[in-house]
N, C-alpha and C positions, 0 to 999 in steps of 0.2 A: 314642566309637564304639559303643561294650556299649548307650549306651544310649539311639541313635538306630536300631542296629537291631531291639532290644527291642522295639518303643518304649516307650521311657517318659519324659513330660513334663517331670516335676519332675524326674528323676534326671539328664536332661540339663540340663536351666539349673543344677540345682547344678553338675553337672559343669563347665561352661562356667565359671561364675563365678569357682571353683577355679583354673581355668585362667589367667584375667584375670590374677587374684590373685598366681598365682605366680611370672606371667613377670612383671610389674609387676616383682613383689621383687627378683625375682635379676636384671633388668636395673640397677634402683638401685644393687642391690651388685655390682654388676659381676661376677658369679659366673663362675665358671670355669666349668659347664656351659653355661650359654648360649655362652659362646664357641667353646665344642668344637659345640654343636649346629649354629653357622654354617657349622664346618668340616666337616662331614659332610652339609652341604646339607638342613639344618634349620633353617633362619636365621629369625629374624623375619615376613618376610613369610610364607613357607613357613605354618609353625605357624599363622598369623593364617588364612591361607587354605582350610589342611585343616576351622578349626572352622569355615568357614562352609559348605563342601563336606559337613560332617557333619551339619549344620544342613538343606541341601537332601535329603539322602538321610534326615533323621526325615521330610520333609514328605512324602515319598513314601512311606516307611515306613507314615506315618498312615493311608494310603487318599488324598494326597490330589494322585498324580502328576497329574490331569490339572486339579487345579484353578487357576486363573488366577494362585492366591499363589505355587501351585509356577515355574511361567514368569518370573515378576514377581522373586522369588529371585533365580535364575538369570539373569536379565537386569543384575541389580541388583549383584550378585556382579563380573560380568566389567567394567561399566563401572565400579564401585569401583576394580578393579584398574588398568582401563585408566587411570583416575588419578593411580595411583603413580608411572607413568613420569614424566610434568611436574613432578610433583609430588619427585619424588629429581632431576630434572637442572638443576630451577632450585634448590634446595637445594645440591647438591654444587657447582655454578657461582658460587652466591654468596659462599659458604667458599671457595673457590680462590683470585676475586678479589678478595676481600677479605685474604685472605694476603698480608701483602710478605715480601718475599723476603730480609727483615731483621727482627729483632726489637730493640728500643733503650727503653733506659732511661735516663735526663739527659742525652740529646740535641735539639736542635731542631730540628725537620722539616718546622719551619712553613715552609719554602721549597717545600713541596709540598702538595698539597690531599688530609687526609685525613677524607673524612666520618663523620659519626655510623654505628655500626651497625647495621642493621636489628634491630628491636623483638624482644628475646630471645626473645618466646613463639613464635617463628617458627619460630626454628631451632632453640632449644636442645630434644634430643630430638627432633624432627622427626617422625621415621620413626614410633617408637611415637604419638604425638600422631595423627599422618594412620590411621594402621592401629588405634586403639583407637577410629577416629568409627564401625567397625562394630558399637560396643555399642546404637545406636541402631537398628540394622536386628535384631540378633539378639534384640533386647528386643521391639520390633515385633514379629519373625514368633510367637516364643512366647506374647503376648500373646493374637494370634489363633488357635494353634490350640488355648489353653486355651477360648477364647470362643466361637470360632466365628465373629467379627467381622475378615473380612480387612482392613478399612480400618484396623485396627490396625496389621496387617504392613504395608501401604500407608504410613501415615504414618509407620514407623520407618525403610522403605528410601528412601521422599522427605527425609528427615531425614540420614542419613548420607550420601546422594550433595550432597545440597545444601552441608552442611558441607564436604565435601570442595571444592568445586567453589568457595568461600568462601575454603579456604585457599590454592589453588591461585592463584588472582586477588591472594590479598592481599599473595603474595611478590613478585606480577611486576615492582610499582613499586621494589623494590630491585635490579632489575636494569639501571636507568636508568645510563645513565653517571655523571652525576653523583652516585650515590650507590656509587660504585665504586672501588677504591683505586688511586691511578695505576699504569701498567705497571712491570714491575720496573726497567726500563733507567734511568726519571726516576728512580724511590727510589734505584738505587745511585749515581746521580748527583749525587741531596740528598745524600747521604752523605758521597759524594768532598769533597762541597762542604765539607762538614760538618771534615771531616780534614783539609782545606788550611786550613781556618781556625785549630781547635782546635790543629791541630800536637802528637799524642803523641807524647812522647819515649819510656815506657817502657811497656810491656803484660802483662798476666796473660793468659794464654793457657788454655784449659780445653775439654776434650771428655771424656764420659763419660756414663753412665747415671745416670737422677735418684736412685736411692739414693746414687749417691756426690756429689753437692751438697755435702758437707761439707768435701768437699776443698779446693774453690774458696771456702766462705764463710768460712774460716779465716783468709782471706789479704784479708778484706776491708778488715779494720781495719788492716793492712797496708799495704795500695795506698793508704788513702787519706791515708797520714802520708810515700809517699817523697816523695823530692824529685823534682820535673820536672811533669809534665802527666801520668798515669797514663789509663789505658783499659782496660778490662777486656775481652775478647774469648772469645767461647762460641760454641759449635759446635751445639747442640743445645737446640732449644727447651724441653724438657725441664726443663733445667737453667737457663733463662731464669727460668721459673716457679720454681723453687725457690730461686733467689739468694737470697740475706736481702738486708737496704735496705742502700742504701748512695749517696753521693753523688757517687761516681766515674760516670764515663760507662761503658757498658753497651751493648755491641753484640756479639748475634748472631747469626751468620753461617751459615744451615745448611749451605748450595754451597758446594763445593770452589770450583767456577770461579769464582762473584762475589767468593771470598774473596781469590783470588789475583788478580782484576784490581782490587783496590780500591787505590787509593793509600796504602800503610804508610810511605813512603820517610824521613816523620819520626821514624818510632819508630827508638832505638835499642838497648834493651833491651828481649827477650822475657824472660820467666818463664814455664816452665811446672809447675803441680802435680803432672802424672800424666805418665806415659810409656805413649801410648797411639798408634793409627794414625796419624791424622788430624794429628798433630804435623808431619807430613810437609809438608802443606800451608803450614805459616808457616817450616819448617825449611829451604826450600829458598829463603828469601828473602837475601841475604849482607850486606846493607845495616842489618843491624843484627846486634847478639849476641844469641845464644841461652841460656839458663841456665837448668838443672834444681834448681828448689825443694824438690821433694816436696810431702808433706803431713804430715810426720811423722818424729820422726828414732828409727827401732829400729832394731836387730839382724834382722830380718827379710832374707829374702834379695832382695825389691822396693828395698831402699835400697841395693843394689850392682850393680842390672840392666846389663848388658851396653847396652842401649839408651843409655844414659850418656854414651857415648862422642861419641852425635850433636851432642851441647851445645858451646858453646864454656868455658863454666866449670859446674861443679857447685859449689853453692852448701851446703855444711854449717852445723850449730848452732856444731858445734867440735871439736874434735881428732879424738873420736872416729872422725867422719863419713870424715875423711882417711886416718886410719890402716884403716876398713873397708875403701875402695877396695884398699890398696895388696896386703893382706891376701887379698883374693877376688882380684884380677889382672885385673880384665875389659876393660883400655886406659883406662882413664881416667886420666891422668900427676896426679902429685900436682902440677904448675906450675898446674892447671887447677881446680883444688880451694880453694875461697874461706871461710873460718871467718866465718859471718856471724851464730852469736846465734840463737835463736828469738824474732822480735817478740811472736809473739802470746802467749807465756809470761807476760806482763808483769800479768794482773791476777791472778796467782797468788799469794795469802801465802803467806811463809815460815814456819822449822817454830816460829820462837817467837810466829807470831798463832796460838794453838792455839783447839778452840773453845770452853773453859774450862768444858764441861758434866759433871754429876757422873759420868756413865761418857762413857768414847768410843766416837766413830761411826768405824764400818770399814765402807770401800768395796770393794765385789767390785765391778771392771770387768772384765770379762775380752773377747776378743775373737774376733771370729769364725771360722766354720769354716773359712776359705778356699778355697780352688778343688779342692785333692785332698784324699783322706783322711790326712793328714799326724798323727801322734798329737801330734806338737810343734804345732801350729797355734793351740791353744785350751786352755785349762784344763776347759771347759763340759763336755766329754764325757767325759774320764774320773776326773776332778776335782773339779768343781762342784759337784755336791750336796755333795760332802764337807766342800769347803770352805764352803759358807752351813750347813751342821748345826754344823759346828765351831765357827762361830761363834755361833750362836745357841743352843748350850748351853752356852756358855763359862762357866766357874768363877763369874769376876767378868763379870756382866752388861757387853755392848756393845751399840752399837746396827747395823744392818745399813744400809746403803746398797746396794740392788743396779743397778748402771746398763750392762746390754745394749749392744753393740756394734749399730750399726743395719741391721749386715746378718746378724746369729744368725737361721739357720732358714733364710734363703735359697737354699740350697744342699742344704743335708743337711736332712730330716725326723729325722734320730735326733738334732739338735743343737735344734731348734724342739720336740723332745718335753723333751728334757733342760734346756732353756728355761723351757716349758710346767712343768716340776716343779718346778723352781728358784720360780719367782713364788709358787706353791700353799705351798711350805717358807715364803717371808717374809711372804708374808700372812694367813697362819694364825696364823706366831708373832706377830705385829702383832696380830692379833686378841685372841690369848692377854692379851698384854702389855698391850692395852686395860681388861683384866677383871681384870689381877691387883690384889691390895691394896698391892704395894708401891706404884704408880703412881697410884693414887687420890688421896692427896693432892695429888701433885706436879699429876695433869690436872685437880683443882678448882679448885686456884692459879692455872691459865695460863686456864682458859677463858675469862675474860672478853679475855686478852691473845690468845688464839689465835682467838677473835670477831671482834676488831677487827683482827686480820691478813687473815681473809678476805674483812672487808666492805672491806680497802684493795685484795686480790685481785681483787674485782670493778669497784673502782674504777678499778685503773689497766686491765685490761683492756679497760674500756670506754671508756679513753679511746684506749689504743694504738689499737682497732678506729677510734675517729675518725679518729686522725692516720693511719693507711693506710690506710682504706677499707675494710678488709675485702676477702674474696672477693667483687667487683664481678660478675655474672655477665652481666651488660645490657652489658660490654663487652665487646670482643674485642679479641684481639689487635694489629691496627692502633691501634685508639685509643688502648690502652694505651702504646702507641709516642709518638703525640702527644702526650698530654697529659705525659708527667713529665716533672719538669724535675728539674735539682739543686737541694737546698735543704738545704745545709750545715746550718740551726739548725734543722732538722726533726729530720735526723740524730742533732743531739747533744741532742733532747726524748727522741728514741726512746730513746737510750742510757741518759739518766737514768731513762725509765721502766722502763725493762729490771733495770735494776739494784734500782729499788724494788720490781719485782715478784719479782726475786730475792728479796728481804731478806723480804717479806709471805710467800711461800712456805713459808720453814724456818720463821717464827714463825707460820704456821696449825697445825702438829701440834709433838707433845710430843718436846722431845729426847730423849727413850727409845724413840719410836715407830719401830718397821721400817718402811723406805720400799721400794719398787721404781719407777724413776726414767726410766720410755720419753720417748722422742720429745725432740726439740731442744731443751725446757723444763725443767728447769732445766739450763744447761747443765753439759761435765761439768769446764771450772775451778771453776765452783761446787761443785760433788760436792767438788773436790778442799778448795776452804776449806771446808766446811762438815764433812770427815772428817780424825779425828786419823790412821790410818792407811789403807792400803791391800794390796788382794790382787787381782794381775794375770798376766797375760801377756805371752810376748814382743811386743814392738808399740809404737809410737810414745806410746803412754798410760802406761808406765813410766817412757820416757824425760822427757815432761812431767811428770808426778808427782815427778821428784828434784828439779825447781826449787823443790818446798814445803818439800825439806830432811827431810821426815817419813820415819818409818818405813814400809817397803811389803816386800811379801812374791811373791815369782814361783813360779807351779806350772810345775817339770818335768814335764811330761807326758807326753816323749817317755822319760824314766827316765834318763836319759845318769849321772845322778849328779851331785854338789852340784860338784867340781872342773872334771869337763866341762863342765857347762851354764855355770860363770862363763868358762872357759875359751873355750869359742865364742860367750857373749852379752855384751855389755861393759857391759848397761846391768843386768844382774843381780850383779854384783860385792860389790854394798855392799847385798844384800836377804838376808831370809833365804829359802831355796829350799825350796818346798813340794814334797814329793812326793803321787799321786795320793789318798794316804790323807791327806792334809792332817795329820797328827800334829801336824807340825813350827811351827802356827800358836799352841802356846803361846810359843814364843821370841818372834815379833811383839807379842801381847798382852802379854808382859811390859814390854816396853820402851815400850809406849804408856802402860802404868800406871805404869811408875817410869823416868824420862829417867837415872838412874843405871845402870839395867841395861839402858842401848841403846848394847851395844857396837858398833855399827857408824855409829856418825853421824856422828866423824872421815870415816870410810872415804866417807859419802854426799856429807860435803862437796867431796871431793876429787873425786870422781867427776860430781859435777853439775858443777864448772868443768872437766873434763876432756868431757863430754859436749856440753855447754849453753853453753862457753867463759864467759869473764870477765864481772862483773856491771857494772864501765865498762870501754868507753862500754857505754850503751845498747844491748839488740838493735838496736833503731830506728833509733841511730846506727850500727851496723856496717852493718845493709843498707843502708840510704840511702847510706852512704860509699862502698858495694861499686854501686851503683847507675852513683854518678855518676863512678867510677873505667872502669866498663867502657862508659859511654856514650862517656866522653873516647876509649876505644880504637877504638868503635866509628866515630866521626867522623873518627880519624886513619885507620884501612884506609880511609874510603872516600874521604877527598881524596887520599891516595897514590894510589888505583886509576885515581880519574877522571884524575889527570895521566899515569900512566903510560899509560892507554888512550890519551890526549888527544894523545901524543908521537908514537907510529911513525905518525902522521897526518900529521905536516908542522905540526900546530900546534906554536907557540911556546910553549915552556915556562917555566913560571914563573922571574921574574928572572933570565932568559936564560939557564938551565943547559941542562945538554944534553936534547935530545929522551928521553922515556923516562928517564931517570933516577929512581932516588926521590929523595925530595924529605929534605934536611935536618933536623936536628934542629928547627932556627931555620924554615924556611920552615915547618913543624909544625906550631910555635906560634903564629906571625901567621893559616894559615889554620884552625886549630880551637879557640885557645884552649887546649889540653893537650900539655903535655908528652910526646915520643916517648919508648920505655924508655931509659935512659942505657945507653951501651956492655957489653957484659958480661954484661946481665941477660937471664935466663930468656925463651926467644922463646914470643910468645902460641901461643895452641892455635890460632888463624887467623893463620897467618903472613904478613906483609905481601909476603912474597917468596915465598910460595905463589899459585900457581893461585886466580883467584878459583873461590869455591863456587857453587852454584846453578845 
């Protein structure tokens, strides 16, 4: 503006340029101002349209309001714009109907016609694409009033209307029927079709925000070893995108109402991870059991939520889990309370695979801030540094592991700063450590081995990106839906590479080298085999960590003291407890240097089968057993129900008993195959002589 009323030439086109430039960037990066500028009625077009309004008033500025380039501007300006309209409604129209009203991974949809996408350059970005073809008129008119030669500004605003008028045409044919994804009513219909055929007996149930993805992909390898027909079920596309692979089928559902008029009637066991709203929607279904998973078994107060009580069983690792309910009091009866193991514990080594390197590695995992200012929530904030200094000036040389909870910072800026210093502590001393003389020999020894770890890094990378495709961005949503299918021995290529790419990993740097360990990559069972001990928080990451059998250490942070804190946390019993000055983290080190002075590894064993229950059967085998124990109950409520309804009707009841009766032990078992409870025992938490639910 300074410098179209100046006038000055250059000083606008640079200024302009600048401008391009910046909003390019921070649109890329998604910045938080541009977002805030939408919301204050400075949105995109907005901005696009003031530079070209500042553009008209240099040309007038110049002396040259009455000249024909000034009109031709101004002409040129408004049917630009008049452009956008078409130009955003066939856009936003395309993306709509291109949406189904379902997202599906190893399903078959081909019973319904879904076409190719229209050509990415179309839509992807769209809006800046149409709104940046003004650099061709702004280039134009500058052109000319540096020259003097209006046919420049002429050919730059015949140039940008044209292009526009180009793209405008060249979306329409995606508007054909035929290139449009059928109406929702046929997809949820393929679908239905889809679920009468498939027949799932049992579901993983998941709604939540994509940072917590991790909840759901924990249980993936999970679902796809129980017994019966599994189906995963997600509420949020969000969390579609973020699944990891997997060969179970994949459908979700964003509507309440399509969700609840879909045909479930075969499933008979829900699982859910999280205790969230939206649970409501498959909770009110009565035709199958309900059962709360978690994602994790601590001492936190999320694993005794009063919401609990909606489930027909709560499903625990082991004793612990039972004895928390009874302990907090929130209605959940201990009849309803199932010890079922943690499966996905299972590629965890115990404490005698140690990782036989000349010092050991300590893992700080600590976890996040959580929702209130709580001083017990995290060790991060009044703890942390203390704890990574302590370690990284320790007597005898260890090595640091630092691996972030993935929601640290989210909440709190004082916890993202304290974060922010933590990283700058471990990778400084990493640095350090690079340069010292003790480690020179040891990193001239590995180099050529730590070479050919990383040209295997790149190897299997590039092949994993084969076998998934990578970020496909020429497709969309729909397609995505089509095309996958299940392909079990993809699955277990994936796995295998996963796991080489694991092993190339730790052998690309020196096992004396400080790591700090973001994002899903390596994951943090690895963290735990690849470190001889650990230093956490209260949180489901503890309680994992005692299936290694290893030494681990928990910060007090709320100060309660070494008796209380064991007192109120069951999975800190057998650790030694850090206070916020971390002192206390020579007792840890010692017992990782000498297994004679770790007096507490009796105390961990007991506590990991007390927490984690018995190592046979199998997790895998406890769930699955607990699986097909409450399907059986689940198919006996509903043939008792439907003869009971079936009775005050005047229909005849089975083998001529009386009308409405329930139905016998023996009649039970001819119609479900499973045994009714024997006389005596404990009545289900859905009593069969209760009110149906729902």
């Amino acid at each position: 503006m300074l410098a179209a009323i100046i006038p000055n030439l250059w000083f606008f086109a640079a200024a302009a340029a600048l401008t391009y430039l910046a909003d390019t960037f921070l649109h890329q990066r998604g910045s938080y101002l541009v977002n805030r500028l939408a919301k204050v009625r400075a949105g995109l077009s907005i901005r696009f349209l003031i530079r070209q309004m500042l553009l008209v008033l240099l040309i007038a500025r110049m002396g040259l309001g009455e000249n024909r380039l000034f009109y031709s501007t101004v002409v040129a300006v408004l049917v630009f714009y008049a452009l956008q309209a078409p130009h955003g409604a066939i856009v936003t129209l395309l993306r709509l109907r291109r949406r189904l009203p379902v997202v599906t991974r190893n399903i078959d949809l081909s019973a319904i016609r879904i076409p190719d996408a229209p050509a990415n350059w179309l839509l992807n970005r769209s809006a800046e694409k149409m709104l940046h073809l003004d650099i061709f008129a702004v280039a134009g008119v500058l052109a000319a009033l540096e020259t003097g030669r209006n046919s420049l500004g002429y050919a730059g605003l015949a140039v940008t209307l044209g292009l526009a008028v180009v793209y405008v045409v060249a979306l329409m044919p995606s508007l054909r029927p035929s290139r449009l994804v059928p109406k929702a009513e046929k997809v949820l219909a393929a679908v239905d079709h889809w679920l009468a055929d498939y027949k799932p007996t049992v579901m993983l149930y998941f709604s939540g925000s994509k940072e917590s993805a991790y909840q759901v992909n924990m249980w993936l390898d999970t679902m796809a070893q129980v017994e019966g027909k599994p189906l995963i079920v997600l509420r949020e596309r969000a969390i579609a995108q973020q699944l990891g692979p997997t060969a179970v089928p994949v459908l979700c559902i964003p509507g309440g109402v399509h969700l609840m008029n879909l045909d479930m009637s075969t499933v008979r066991v829900a699982l859910y991870a999280a205790n969230v709203g939206k649970n409501i929607h498959m909770l009110r279904v009565p035709t199958m059991k309900h059962v709360f998973i978690g994602h994790g078994d601590s001492d936190k107060i999320a694993s005794v939520n009063p919401y609990s009580k909606a489930y027909d069983e709560v499903w625990t690792a082991g004793r612990a889990g039972r004895d928390r309910y009874a302990l907090a009091d929130v209605g959940v009866r201990d009849a309803d309370i199932v010890e079922v193991g943690r499966p996905q514990l299972a590629p965890i080594r115990t404490a005698g695979a140690t990782t036989g390197n000349p010092i050991p590695t300590v893992l700080y995992a600590p976890t996040w801030e959580g929702w209130d200012d709580s001083p017990g929530n995290t060790s991060l904030l009044l703890a942390g540094e203390n704890i990574v200094r302590g370690l990284l000036n320790a007597e005898k040389p260890v090595r640091v592991l630092y691996k972030p909870h993935p929601f640290t910072g989210t909440r709190s800026a004082k916890a993202k700063a304290v974060h922010q210093r933590i990283v700058t502590l471990v990778e400084k001393a990493a640095t350090a450590r690079g340069t010292d003389a003790r480690w020179a020999k040891e990193g001239a020894a590995l180099r050529q081995e730590q070479a050919a770890a990383r040209a295997d890094l790149t190897r299997v990378e590039a092949r994993l990106a084969e076998l998934t495709g990578g970020p496909d961005t020429s497709r969309d949503e729909a397609e995505e839906s089509r095309d996958s299918h299940a392909d079990p021995a993809l699955q277990v290529e994936l796995a295998r590479l996963r796991d080489e790419w694991n092993a190339a990993y730790w052998r690309s740097f020196g096992w004396w080298e400080h790591r700090v360990i973001s994002g899903a990559e390596p994951r943090l069972y690895d963290c735990f085999n690849e470190s001889d001990a650990m230093v956490s928080d209260i949180s489901s990451v503890v309680s994992d960590f005692i299936a290694s059998g290893k030494p681990y250490a928990v910060a007090d942070s709320a100060g309660l003291g070494a008796e209380e804190f064991k007192r109120q946390n069951t999975a800190v019993r057998a650790a030694v407890i850090l206070s916020n000055s971390a002192g206390e983290l020579d007792e840890l080190l010692a017992a990782v240097a000498d297994p004679s002075a770790d007096r507490l590894a009796e105390e961990r064993l007991e506590l990991k089968r007390y927490l984690l229950g018995p190592d046979e059967p199998s997790s895998i085998e406890q769930f699955s057993e607990a699986v097909t124990t409450l399907a059986a109950k689940s198919q006996v409520r509903n043939v008792t129900v439907e003869h009971r309804l079936s009775g005050p009707e005047g229909a005849a009841a089975p083998d001529d008993s009386v009308p409405g009766e329930a139905l016998t032990e023996e009649d039970l078992e001819t119609e479900t195959g499973a045994r009714a409870e024997p006389e005596g025992a404990e009545p289900e938490s859905n009593d069969l002589d209760s009110p149906v639910r729902g």
